[in-house]
C-alpha positions as CSV (number, residue, x, y, z in Angstrom):
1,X,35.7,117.3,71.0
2,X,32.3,119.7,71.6
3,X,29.9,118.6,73.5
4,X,26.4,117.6,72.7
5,X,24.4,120.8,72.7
6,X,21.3,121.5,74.8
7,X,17.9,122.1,72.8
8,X,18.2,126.2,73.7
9,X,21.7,126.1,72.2
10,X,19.9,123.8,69.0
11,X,16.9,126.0,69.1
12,X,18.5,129.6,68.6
13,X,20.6,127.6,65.8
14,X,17.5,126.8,64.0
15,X,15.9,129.9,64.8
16,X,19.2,132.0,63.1
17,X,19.3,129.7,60.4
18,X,15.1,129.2,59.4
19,X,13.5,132.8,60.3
20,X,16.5,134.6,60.2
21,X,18.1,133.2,57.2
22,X,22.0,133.2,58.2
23,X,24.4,130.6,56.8
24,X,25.8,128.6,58.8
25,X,29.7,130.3,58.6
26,X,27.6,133.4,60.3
27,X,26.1,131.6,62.6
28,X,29.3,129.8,63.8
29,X,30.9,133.4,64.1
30,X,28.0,134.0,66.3
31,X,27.4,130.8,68.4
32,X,31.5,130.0,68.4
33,X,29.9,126.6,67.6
34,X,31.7,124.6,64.6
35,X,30.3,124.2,61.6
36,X,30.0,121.0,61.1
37,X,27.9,120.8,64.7
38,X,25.6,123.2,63.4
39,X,25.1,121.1,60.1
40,X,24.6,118.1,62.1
41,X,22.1,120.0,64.3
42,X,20.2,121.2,61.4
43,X,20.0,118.1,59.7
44,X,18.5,116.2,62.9
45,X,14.8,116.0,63.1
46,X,14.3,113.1,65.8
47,X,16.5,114.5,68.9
48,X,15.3,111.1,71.0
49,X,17.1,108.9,68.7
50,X,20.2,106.7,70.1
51,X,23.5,107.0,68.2
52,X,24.2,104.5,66.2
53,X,26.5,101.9,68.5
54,X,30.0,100.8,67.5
55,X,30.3,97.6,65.7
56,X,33.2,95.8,68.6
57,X,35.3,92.7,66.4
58,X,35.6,89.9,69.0
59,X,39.0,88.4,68.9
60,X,39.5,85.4,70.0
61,X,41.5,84.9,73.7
62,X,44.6,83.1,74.0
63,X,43.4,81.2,76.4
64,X,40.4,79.5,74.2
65,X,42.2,76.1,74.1
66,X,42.6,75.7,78.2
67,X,39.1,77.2,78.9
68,X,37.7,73.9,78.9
69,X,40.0,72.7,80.8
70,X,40.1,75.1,83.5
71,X,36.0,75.1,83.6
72,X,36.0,71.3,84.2
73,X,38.2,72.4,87.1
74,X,36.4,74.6,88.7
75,X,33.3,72.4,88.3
76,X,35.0,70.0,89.9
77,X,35.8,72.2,92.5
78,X,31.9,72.9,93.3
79,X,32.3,69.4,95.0
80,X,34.9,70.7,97.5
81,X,34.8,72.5,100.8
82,X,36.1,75.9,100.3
83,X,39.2,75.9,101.3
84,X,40.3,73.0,99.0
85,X,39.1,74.8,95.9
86,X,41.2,76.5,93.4
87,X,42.4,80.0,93.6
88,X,43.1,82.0,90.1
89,X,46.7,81.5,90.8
90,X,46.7,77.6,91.4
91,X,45.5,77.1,87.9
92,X,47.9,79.6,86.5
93,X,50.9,77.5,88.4
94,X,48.9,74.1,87.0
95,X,48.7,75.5,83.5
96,X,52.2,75.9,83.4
97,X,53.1,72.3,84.7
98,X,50.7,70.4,83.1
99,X,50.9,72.3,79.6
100,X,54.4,73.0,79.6
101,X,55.0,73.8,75.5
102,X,51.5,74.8,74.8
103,X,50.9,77.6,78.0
104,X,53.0,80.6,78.4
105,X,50.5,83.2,79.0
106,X,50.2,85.6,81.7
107,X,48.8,85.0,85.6
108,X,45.8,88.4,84.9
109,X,44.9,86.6,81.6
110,X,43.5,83.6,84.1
111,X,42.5,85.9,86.5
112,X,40.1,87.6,84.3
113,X,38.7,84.3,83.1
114,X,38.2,82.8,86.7
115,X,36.3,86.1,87.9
């Protein structure tokens, strides 16, 4: 993958292309640029716009159904000195008793939802 080019690099491209008049298969030989970069250089005219950002799909987390659960627990644990609250893997271990066929998921799956 090439790196973005800097507006000298751009520049000289535009300048071998417009006064010039090379094509852009010479001026690849010349710049050792590809020539799709130099297309996509020559087509820009705004160089302070933003790329376009990725669409992300959110899935949903396996743990959906016990986040309710385990919220009302650490709400509950607000109440409580410190030392008496839970820790990330006491409501992994409680998950486990108290949902024996529904939970079988992993200890980091919890972990990441507590932090």
């Amino acid at each position: 993958m090439e790196m973005a080019l800097t507006m000298t690099n751009i520049n000289d491209i535009k300048e071998l292309y417009f006064s010039k008049g090379l094509n852009v298969a010479e001026i690849s030989r010349k710049t050792g640029h590809d020539r799709k970069t130099i297309d996509k250089y020559l087509a820009m005219r705004d160089f302070n716009q933003k790329p376009a950002e990725k669409k992300t799909i959110k899935r949903p987390s396996k743990l959906d159904p016990f986040k309710e659960t385990i919220t009302e627990w650490l709400e509950d644990d607000r109440k409580r000195r410190k030392k008496q609250r839970h820790t990330a893997k006491r409501i992994h271990e409680r998950l486990i008793q108290e949902f024996k066929d529904k939970y079988d998921y992993s200890y980091r799956l919890v972990a990441d939802y507590v932090k």
